[in-house]
RODO-2510 file (C-alpha; in nm, 4 decimals, decimal comma):
residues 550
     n   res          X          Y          Z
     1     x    12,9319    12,5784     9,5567
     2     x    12,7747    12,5440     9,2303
     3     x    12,5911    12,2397     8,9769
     4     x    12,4006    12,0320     9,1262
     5     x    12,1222    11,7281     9,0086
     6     x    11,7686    11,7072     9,1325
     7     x    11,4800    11,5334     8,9434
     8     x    11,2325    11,4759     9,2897
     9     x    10,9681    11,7352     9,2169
    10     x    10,7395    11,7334     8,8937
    11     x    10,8648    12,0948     8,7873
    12     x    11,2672    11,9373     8,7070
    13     x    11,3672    12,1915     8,4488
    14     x    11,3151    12,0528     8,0763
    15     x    11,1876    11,7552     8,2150
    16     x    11,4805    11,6151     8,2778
    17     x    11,6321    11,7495     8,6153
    18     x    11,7646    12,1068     8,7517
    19     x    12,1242    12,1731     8,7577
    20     x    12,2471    12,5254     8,8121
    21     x    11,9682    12,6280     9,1057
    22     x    11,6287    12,4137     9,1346
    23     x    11,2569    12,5274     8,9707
    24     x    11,1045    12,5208     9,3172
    25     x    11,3781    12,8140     9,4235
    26     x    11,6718    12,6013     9,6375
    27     x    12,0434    12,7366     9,5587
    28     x    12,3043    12,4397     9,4229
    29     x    12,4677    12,4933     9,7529
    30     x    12,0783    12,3433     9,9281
    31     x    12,0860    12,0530     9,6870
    32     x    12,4273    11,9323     9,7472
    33     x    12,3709    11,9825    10,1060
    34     x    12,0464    11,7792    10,0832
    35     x    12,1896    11,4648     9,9256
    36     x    12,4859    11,4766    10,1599
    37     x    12,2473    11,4548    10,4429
    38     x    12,0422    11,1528    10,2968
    39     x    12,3661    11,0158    10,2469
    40     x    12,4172    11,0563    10,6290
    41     x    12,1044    10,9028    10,6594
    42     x    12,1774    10,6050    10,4986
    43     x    12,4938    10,5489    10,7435
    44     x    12,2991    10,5923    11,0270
    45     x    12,0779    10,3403    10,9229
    46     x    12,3283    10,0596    10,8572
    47     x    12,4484    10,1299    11,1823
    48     x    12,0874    10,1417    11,3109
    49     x    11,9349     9,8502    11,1256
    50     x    12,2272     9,6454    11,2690
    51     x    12,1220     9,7676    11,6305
    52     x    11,7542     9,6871    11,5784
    53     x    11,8635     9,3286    11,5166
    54     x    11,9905     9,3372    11,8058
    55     x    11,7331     9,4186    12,0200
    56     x    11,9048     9,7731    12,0357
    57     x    11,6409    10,0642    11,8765
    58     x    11,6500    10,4554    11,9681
    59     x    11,4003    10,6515    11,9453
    60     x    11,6257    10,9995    11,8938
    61     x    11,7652    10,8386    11,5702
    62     x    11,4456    10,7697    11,4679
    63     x    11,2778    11,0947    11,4984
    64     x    11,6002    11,1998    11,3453
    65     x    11,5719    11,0371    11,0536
    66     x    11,2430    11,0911    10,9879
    67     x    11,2499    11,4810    11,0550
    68     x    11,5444    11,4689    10,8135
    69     x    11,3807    11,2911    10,5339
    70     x    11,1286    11,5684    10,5664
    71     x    11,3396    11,8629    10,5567
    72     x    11,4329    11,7236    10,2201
    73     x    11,1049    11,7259    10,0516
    74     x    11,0513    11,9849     9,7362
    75     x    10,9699    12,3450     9,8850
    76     x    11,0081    12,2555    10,2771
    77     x    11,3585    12,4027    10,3424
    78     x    11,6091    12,6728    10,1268
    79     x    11,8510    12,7039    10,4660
    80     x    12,1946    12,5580    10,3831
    81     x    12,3018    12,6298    10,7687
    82     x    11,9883    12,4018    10,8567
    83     x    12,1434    12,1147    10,6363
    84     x    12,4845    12,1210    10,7520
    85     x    12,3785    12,1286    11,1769
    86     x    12,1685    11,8363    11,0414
    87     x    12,5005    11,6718    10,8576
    88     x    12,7075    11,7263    11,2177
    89     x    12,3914    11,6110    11,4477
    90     x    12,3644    11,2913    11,2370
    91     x    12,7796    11,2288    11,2260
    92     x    12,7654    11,2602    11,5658
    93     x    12,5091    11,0087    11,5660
    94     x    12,6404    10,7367    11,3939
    95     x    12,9180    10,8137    11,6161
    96     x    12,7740    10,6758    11,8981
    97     x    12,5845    10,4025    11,7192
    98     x    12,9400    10,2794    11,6540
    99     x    13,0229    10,2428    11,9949
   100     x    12,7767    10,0693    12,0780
   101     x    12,8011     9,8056    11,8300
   102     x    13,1942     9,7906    11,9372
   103     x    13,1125     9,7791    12,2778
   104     x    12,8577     9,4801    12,1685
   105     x    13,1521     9,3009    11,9897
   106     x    12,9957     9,3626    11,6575
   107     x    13,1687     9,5295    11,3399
   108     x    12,9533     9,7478    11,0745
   109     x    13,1454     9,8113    10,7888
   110     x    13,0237    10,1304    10,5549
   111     x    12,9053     9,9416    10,2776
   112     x    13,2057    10,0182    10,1344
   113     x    13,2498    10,3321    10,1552
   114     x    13,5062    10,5871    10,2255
   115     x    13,5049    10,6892    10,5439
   116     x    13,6142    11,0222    10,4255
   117     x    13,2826    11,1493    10,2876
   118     x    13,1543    11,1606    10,6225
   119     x    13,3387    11,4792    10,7424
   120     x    13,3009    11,8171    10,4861
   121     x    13,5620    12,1168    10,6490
   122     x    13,4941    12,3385    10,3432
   123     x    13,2384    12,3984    10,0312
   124     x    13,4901    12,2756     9,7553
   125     x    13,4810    11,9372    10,0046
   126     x    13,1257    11,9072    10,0333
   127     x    13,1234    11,9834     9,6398
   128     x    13,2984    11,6978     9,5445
   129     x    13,1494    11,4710     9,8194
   130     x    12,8462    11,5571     9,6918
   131     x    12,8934    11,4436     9,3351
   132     x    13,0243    11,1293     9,4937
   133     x    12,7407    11,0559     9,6822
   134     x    12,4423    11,2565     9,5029
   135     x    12,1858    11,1008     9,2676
   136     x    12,3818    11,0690     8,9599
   137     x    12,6732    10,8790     9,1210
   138     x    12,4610    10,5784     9,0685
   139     x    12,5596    10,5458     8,7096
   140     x    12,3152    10,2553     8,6044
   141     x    12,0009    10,4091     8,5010
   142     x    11,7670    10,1615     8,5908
   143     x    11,9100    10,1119     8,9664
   144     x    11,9665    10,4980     8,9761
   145     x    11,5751    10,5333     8,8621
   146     x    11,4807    10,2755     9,1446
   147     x    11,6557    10,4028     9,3966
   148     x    11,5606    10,7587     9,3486
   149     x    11,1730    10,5569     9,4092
   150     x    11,2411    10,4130     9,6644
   151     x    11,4123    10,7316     9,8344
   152     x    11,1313    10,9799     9,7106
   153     x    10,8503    10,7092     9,8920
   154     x    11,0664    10,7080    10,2181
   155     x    11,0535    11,1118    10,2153
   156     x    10,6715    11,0975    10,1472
   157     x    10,6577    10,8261    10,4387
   158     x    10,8951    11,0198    10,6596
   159     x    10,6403    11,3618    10,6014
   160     x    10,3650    11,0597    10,7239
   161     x    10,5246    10,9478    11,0484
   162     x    10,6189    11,2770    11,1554
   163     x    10,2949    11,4202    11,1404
   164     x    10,1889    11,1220    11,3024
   165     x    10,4692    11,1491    11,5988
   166     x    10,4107    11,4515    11,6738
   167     x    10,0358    11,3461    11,8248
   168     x    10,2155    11,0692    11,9895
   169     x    10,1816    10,7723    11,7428
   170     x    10,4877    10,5812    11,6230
   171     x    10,4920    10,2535    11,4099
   172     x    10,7644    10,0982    11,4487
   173     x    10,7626     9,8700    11,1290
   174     x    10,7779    10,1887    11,0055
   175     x    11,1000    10,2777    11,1133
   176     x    11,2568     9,9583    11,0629
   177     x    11,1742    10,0015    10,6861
   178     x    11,2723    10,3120    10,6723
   179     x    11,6230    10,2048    10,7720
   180     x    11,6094     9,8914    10,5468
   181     x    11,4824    10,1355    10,2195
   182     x    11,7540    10,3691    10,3103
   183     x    11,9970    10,0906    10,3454
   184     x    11,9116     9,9287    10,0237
   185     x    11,9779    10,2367     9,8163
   186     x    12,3547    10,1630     9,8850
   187     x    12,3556     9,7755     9,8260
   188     x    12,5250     9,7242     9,4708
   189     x    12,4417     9,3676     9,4967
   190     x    12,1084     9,4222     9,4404
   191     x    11,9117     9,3929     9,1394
   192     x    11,6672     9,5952     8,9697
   193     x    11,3765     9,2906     9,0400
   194     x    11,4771     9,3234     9,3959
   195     x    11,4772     9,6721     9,4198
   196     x    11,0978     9,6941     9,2338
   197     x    10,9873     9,4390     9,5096
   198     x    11,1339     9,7062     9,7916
   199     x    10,9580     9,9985     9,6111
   200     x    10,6073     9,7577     9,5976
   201     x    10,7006     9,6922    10,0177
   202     x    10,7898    10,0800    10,0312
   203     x    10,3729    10,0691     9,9187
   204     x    10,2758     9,8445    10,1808
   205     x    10,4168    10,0922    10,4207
   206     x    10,2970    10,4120    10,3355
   207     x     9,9091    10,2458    10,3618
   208     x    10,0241    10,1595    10,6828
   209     x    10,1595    10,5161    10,8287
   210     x     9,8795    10,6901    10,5980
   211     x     9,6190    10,4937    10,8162
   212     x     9,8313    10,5821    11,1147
   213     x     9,8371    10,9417    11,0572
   214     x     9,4864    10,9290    10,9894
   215     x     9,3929    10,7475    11,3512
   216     x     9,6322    11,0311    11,5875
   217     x     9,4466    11,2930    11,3626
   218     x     9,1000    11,1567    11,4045
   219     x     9,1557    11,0323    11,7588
   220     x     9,3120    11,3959    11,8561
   221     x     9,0682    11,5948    11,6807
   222     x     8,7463    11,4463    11,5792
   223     x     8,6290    11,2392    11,2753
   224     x     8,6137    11,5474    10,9760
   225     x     8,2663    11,6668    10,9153
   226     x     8,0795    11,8099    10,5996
   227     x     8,1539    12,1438    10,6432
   228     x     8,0816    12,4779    10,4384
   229     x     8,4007    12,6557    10,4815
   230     x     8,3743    13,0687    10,4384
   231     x     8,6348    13,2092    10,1443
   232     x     8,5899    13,6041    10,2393
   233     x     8,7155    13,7981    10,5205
   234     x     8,6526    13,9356    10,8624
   235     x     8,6308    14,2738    11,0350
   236     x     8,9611    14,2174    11,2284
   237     x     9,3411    14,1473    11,1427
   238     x     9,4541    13,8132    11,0894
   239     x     9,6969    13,5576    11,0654
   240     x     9,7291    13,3358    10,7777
   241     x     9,8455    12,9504    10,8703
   242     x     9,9500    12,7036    10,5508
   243     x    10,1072    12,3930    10,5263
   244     x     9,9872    12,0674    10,6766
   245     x    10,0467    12,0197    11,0642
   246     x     9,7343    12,0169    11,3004
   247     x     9,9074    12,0497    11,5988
   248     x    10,0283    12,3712    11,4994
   249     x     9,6912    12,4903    11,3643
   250     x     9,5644    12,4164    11,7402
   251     x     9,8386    12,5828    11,9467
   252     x     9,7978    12,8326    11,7649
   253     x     9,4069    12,8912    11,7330
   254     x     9,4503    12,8592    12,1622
   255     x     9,6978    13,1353    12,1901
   256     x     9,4866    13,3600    11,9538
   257     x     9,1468    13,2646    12,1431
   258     x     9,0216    13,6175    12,3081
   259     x     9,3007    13,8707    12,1285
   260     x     9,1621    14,0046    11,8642
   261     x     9,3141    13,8443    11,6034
   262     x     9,1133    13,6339    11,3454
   263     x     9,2971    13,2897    11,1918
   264     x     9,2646    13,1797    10,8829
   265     x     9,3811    12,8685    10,6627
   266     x     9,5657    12,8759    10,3482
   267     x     9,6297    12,5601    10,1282
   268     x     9,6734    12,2476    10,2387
   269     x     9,5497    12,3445    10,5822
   270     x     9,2120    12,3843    10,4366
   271     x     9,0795    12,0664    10,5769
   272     x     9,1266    12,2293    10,9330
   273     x     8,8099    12,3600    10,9330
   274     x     8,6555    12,0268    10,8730
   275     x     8,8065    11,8880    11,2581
   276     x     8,5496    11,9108    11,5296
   277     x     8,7995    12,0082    11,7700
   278     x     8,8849    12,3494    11,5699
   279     x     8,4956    12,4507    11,5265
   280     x     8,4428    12,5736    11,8947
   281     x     8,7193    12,9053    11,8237
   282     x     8,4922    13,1790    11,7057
   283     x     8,7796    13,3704    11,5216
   284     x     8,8662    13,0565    11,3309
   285     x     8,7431    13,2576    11,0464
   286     x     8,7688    13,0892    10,6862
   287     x     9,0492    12,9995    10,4230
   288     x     9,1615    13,2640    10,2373
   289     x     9,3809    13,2249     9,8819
   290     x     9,4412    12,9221     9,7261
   291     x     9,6862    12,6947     9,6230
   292     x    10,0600    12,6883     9,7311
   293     x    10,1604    12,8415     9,4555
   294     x     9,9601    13,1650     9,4558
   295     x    10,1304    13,2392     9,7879
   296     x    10,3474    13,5344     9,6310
   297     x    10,0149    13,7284     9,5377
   298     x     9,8256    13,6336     9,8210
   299     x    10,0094    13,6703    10,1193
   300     x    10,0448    14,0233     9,9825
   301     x     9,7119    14,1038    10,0134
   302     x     9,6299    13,9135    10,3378
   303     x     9,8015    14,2192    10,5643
   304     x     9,8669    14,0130    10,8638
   305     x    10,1414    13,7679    10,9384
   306     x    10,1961    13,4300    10,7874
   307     x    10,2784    13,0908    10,9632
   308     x    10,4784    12,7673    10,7488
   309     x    10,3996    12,4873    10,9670
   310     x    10,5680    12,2481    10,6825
   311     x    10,6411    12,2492    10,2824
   312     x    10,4817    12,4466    10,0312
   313     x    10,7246    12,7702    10,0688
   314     x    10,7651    12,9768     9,7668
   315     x    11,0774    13,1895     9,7711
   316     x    10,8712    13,5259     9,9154
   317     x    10,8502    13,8671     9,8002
   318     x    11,0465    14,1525     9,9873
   319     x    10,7117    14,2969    10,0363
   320     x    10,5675    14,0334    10,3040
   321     x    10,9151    13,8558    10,3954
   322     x    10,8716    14,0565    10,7240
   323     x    10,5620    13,8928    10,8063
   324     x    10,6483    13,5632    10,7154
   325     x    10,7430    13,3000    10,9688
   326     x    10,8621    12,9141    10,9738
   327     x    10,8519    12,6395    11,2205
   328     x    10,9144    12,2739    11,2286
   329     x    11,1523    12,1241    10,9485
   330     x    11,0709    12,4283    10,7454
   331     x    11,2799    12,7422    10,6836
   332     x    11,3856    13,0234    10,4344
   333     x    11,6900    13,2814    10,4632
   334     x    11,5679    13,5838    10,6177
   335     x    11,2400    13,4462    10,7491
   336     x    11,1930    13,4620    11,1158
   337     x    11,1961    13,0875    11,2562
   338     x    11,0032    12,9924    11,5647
   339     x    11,1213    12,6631    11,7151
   340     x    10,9646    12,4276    11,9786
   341     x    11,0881    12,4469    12,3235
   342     x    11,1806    12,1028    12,4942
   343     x    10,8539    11,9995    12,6166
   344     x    10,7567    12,0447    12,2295
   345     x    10,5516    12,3739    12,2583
   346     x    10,5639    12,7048    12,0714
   347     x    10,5793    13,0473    12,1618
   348     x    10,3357    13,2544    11,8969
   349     x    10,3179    13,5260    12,0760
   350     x    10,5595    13,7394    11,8281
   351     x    10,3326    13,6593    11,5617
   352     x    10,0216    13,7686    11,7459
   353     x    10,1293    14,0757    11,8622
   354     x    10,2621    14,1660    11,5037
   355     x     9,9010    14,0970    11,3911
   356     x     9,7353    14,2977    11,6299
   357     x     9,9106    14,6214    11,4446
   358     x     9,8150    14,5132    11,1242
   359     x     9,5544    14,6147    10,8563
   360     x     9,2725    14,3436    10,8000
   361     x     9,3269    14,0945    10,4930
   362     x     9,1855    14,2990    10,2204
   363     x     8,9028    14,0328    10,0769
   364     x     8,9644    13,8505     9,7508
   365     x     8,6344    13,6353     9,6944
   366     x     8,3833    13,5907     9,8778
   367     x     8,1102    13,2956     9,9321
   368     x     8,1946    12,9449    10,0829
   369     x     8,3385    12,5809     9,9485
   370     x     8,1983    12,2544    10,1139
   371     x     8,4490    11,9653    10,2197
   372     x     8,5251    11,7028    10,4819
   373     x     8,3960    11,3828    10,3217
   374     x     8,6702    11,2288    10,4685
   375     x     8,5965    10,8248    10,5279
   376     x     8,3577    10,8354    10,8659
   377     x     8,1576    11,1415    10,6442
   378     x     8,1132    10,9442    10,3485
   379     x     8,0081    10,6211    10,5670
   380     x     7,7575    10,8414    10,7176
   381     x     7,5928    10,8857    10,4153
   382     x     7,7046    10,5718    10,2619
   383     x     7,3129    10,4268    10,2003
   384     x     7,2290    10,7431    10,0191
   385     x     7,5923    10,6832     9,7683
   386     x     7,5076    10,3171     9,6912
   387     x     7,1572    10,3977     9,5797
   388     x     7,2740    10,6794     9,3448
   389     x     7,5114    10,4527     9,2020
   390     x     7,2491    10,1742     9,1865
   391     x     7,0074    10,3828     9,0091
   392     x     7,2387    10,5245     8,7732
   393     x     7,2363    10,8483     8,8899
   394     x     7,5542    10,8278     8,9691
   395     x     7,7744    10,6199     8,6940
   396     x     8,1295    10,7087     8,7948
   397     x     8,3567    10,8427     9,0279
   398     x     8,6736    11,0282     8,9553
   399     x     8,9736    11,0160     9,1591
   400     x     9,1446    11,3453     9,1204
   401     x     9,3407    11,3961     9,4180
   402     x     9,7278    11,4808     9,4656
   403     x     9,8875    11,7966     9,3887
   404     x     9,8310    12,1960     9,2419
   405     x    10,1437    12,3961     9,0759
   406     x    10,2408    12,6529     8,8397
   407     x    10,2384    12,4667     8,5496
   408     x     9,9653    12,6047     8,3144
   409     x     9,9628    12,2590     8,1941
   410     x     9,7732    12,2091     8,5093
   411     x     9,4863    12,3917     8,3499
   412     x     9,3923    12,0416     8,2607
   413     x     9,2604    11,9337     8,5356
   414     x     9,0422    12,2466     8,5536
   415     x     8,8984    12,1698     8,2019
   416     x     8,8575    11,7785     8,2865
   417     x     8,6590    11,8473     8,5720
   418     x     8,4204    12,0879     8,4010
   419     x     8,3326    11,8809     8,1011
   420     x     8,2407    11,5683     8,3475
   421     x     7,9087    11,4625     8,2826
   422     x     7,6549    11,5424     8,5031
   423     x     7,6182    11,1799     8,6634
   424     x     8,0062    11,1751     8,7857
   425     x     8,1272    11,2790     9,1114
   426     x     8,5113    11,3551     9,1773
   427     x     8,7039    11,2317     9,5110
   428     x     8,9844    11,4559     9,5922
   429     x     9,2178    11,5279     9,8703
   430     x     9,5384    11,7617     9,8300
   431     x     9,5912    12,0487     9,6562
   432     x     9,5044    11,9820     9,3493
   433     x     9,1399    12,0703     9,4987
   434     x     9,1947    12,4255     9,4534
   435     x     9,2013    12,3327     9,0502
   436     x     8,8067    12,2471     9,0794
   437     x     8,6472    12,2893     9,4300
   438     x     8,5371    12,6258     9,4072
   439     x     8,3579    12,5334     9,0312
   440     x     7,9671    12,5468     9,0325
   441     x     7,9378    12,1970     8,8957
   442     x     7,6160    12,1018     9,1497
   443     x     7,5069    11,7997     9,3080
   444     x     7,3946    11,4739     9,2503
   445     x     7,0334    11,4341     9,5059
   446     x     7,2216    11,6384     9,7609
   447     x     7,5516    11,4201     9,6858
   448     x     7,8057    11,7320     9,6206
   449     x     7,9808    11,6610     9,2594
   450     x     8,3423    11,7521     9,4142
   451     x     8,3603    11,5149     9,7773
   452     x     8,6932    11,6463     9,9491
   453     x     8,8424    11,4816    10,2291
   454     x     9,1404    11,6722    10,2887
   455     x     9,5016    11,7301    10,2801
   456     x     9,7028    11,4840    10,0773
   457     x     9,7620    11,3699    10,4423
   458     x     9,3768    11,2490    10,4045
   459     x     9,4847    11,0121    10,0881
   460     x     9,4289    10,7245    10,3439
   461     x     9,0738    10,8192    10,3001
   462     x     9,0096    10,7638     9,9405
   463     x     9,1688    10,4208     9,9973
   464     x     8,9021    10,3322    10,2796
   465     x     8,5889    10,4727    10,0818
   466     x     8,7037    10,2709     9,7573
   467     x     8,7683     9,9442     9,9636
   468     x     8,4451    10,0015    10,1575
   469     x     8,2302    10,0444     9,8141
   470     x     8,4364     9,6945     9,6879
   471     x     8,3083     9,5311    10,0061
   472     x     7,9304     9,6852     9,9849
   473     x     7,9187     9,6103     9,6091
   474     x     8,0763     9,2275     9,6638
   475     x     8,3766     9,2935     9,4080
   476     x     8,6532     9,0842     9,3918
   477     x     8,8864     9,3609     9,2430
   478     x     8,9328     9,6802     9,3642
   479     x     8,9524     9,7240     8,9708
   480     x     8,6098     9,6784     8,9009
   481     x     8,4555     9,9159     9,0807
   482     x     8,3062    10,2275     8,8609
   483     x     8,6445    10,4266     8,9817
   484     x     8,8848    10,5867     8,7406
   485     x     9,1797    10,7725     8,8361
   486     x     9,3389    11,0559     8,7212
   487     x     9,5734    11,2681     8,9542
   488     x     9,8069    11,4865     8,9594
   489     x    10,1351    11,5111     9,1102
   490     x    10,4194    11,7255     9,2146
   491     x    10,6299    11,6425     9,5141
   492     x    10,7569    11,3002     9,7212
   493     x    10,4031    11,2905     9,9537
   494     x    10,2672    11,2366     9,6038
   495     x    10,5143    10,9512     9,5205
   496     x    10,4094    10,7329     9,8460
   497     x    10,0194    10,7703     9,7854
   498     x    10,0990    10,6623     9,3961
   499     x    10,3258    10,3457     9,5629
   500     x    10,0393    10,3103     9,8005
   501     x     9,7577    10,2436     9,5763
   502     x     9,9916    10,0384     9,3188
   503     x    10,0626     9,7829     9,6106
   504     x     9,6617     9,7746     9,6843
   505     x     9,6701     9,6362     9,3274
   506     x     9,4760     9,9239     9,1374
   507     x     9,5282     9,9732     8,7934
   508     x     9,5212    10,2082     8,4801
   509     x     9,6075    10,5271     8,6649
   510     x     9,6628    10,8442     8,4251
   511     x     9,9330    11,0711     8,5737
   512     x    10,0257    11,4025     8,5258
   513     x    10,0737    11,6698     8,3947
   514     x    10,4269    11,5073     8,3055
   515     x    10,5541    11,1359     8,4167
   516     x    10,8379    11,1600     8,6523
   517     x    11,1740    11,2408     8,5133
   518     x    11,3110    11,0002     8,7617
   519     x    11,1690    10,7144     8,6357
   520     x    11,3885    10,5460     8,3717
   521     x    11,2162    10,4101     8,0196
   522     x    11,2615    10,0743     8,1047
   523     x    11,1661    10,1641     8,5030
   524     x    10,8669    10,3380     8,3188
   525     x    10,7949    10,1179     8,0855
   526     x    10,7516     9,8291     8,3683
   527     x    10,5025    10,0309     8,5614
   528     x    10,2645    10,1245     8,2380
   529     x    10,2759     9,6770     8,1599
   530     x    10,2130     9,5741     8,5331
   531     x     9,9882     9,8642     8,6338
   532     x     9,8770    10,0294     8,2899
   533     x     9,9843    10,3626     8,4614
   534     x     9,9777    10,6597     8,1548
   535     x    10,0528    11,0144     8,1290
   536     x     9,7684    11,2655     8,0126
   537     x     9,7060    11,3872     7,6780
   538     x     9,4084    11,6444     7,6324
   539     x     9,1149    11,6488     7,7886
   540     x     8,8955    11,5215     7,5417
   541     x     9,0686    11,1866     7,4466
   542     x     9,1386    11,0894     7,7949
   543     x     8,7623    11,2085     7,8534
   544     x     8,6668    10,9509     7,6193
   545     x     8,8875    10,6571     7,7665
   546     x     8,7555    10,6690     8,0549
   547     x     8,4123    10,7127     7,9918
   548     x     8,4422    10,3791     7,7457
   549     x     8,6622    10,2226     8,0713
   550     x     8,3978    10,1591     8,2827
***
C-alpha cells in the first residue's frame, strides 16, 4: 500500500499532514489500516448505541472500543498485522450486534454506507477503502476539522478509560459518549454548531474519566507524595519501564522483588515513584533518561532490557531492538510482545532473566528531581501556598504541562521557564516536565518553583488545585485567578486535557510549539474568539503578555 493522510500528532510534516510514511515512524500501510479500524469503530457503535437504548450494553464491545481507540494514538502501535486482527475482531462484532437487533425486531441501517467497505481481501482493497473512509473523505473543511476533534478527544478519552479499566473502574457515561462521538463523525446532517457543541460535551467527558482515572490510581496505590526521585544508577543490572500504565509498573516491580535486578522508570512513568504503594521495593531504584524522545540514545546506554507498557515508541535502533519489549495496545515489528493471559496477568519472567545477564546501565547524570504535588500533596500544604500568594511572594503560577518532542522549537519552553521571575511557580504534569524539572530555578519559602504532579494522566490534578485556589480565594471565575497557561502539545491525550479545560470555561491559553494542523481557519479562528486560545511566538513577547495579564 502506499499515500496515506494523517494530521493527529503535532509533528504532521510541513505542518500540514504526512502522506508518504508518518513523522512519528508508522508505514502508509499503518495509517490506512488505522482509519479503517476507526471506521469499524464507528459501525460498531451505531449498532451499539442502538443496543444501549435498548437496555442492551456489552461490556466486550466496550473494552473493545476503547482498547482500539488507543492503539490508534501517535507512537503506540507500527504493527499492520495488529490492525487488521483488530479490523476482523470488530467485523465480527458488529456481526453479532446485528443479530441481536434482528432478533429484537429492530433495523440499523449503516448510515448510509456501503456495506462493502466492511470486508478488505487484499491491500489494493483496503487502499481504496481507505481513501473512502480516511480523514480526507470528509471533503468540507470545517466538518472534516471538527470531526478530526472530536475523534482525536475520544482517542485521548479512550487512553483515559483504559487505564482506568484496567484497575477495575468503568464509567459508563463514558462509553455511551464514546459511541455517540464516534457516531456523530458519520452524521452528514449535522452542522458545524452542532458538532462544536459535541466537541465542548467531548470536554465534559474527559474531566469526568480524568477524575476517574485519577480515583482507581489513588485508591489502588496511594495519594502521590513529595518525593525526591534519584536520576543516577545502581550497582546491579536493570530494567528500564516507560510509558504510562501502573499496573504494569507493579506486576512488574513484584516479579523483580528479591532477583537481583534493579527497576527503573523512564518518561512518563516518572510519577511512579511518587505512589506509596511502589516505595516499599528496595530495587525500585530511580528514573533514568528523559523524555520519550531521547529513547534512541538512552536505551542504548541503559544495558538492560526495556518494557512499553503504552505509547511513546520511537522506531528503535538495531542496537537495543533485542532488548526491547511491548505489552498492552502497544507494538513494533520485530519487538518481542508479551501479552496478558486471561485472568489479565503477565508473565515477565523473559525479561528478567534477560536482565540478570546484562551489564549495569552505564550512569548518565547523577543527583535527584523532586515531584508528586499531585492534588492531596498540594492540599497538604495548601495554608503555606495561600500565604505566599497573599504576601506576594508568590505572584503567579504557570501552567506548563502537556507534552516533550523533537522539535527544537521546543527549546522554548526551556528558555520560558528559565527567565520566570523569581516570584512564579510552574504546575506541570506530562512530559513536557523533562523540558524544565531538572533546572536549578529554587524555591519559593520551601515552595519548589517547578510543582509536578505527574503523568499527563495526572492533568485531572491541575484542574482540582486551580478550582480549589478559586474556592479558597472566593473567585467567581476560574479566570481570575493569578494562573496563566502555556502548554505544550503533541499527541490526542493532549487534545482531551485542552477540550477539558475549555469546557471548565478557562481562557487565553497559548499553545504550542505549532497550532494543530487539524484545526481549520475558521475551526481555529472560533476557538482564539470564544476562548482567546494563541499559538507562541518567542519567549520574550509572550513573557511580557503574561506578566501584564495578571
Amino acid at each position: 500500500m502506499s499515500n496515506m493522510f494523517c494530521f493527529q500528532c503535532q509533528e504532521a510534516a510541513k505542518g500540514s499532514g504526512c502522506t508518504i510514511q508518518g513523522v512519528c515512524g508508522k508505514t502508509s500501510d499503518v495509517a490506512n489500516l488505522q482509519d479503517l479500524l476507526i471506521y469499524t469503530l464507528k459501525g460498531i457503535s451505531i449498532f451499539a448505541r442502538r443496543g444501549r437504548e435498548l437496555g442492551m450494553t456489552d461490556s466486550t464491545t466496550e473494552k473493545f472500543i476503547i482498547e482500539s481507540m488507543f492503539a490508534t494514538i501517535t507512537n503506540a502501535n507500527f504493527m499492520p498485522e495488529a490492525f487488521i486482527a483488530r479490523i476482523e475482531e470488530g467485523l465480527i462484532l458488529r456481526g453479532q450486534w446485528s443479530g441481536k437487533l434482528q432478533a429484537a425486531g429492530v433495523e440499523v441501517p449503516y448510515a448510509g454506507h456501503d456495506a462493502a467497505l466492511w470486508t478488505a481481501d487484499t491491500d489494493e482493497a483496503l487502499q481504496v477503502k481507505a481513501e473512502t473512509v480516511g480523514v480526507l473523505s470528509t471533503e468540507n473543511e470545517d466538518i472534516r476539522s471538527l470531526r478530526e476533534l472530536l475523534t482525536y478527544g475520544l482517542k485521548g478519552m479512550a487512553a483515559y478509560m483504559e487505564h482506568a479499566a484496567v484497575l477495575g473502574y468503568y464509567d459508563e457515561g463514558a462509553h455511551a459518549f464514546m459511541e455517540k462521538g464516534l457516531v456523530a463523525t458519520l452524521d452528514d446532517t449535522l452542522t458545524a454548531d452542532e458538532l462544536t457543541a459535541l466537541v465542548m460535551e467531548c470536554g465534559k467527558l474527559g474531566v469526568d474519566v480524568m477524575a476517574l482515572l485519577d480515583r482507581a490510581n489513588t485508591t489502588t496505590y496511594g495519594n502521590p507524595e513529595i518525593t525526591k526521585v534519584n536520576i543516577g544508577v545502581g550497582r546491579n543490572p536493570g530494567i528500564l519501564i516507560s510509558g504510562h500504565d501502573l499496573k504494569d509498573m507493579e506486576a512488574l516491580l513484584k516479579q523483580t522483588d528479591g532477583t537481583g535486578v534493579d527497576v527503573y522508570t523512564h518518561s512518563e512513568m516518572l510519577p511512579a515513584h511518587y505512589y506509596p504503594a511502589f516505595k516499599k521495593y528496595s530495587h525500585f531504584v530511580g528514573n533514568y533518561g528523559n523524555a520519550w524522545w531521547k529513547q534512541a540514545e538512552e536505551f542504548e546506554s541503559f544495558n538492560g532490557p526495556i518494557l512499553m507498557t503504552t505509547n511513546c515508541i520511537v522506531p528503535p535502533k538495531e542496537s537495543y531492538i533485542g532488548r526491547l519489549y511491548t505489552t498492552g495496545n502497544t507494538g513494533f515489528p520485530g519487538v518481542q510482545h508479551i501479552s496478558a493471559d486471561a485472568n489479565g496477568a503477565k508473565d515477565f519472567s523473559a525479561i528478567i532473566e534477560q536482565a540478570k545477564g546484562c551489564a549495569v546501565p552505564e550512569e548518565i547524570e547523577t543527583g535527584e528531581i523532586v515531584g508528586g504535588f499531585a492534588h492531596a500533596a498540594v492540599m497538604n500544604v495548601a495554608d503555606q501556598v495561600v500565604e505566599a500568594v497573599q504576601t506576594g511572594a508568590i505572584k503567579q503560577f504557570f501552567v506548563m504541562a502537556g507534552c516533550d518532542g523533537r522539535m527544537k522549537s521546543r527549546n522554548y519552553y526551556t528558555d520560558f521557564a528559565a527567565e520566570l521571575p523569581g516570584d512564579t511557580v510552574i504546575l506541570t504534569a506530562g512530559c513536557a516536565k523533562y523540558k524544565y524539572n531538572k533546572l536549578a530555578l529554587g524555591d519559593i519559602g520551601g515552595i519548589p518553583r517547578v510543582l509536578d504532579a505527574g503523568q499527563c494522566n495526572d492533568s485531572y490534578s491541575l484542574v482540582v488545585i486551580a478550582l480549589k485556589l478559586k474556592e479558597v480565594f472566593g473567585l467567581e471565575d476560574i479566570n481570575d485567578l493569578p494562573i496563566s497557561y502555556n502548554i505544550a502539545w503533541y499527541e490526542q491525550k493532549a487534545v482531551i486535557v485542552l477540550l477539558a479545560l475549555l469546557y471548565l470555561g478557562v481562557k487565553d491559553i497559548h499553545l504550542g510549539p505549532t497550532l494543530p494542523a487539524f484545526l481549520s481557519p475558521n475551526v481555529a479562528k472560533v476557538l482564539v474568539d470564544t476562548f482567546g486560545i494563541s499559538g507562541i511566538t518567542t519567549v520574550q513577547e509572550d513573557m511580557e503578555k503574561f506578566i501584564a495579564a495578571v
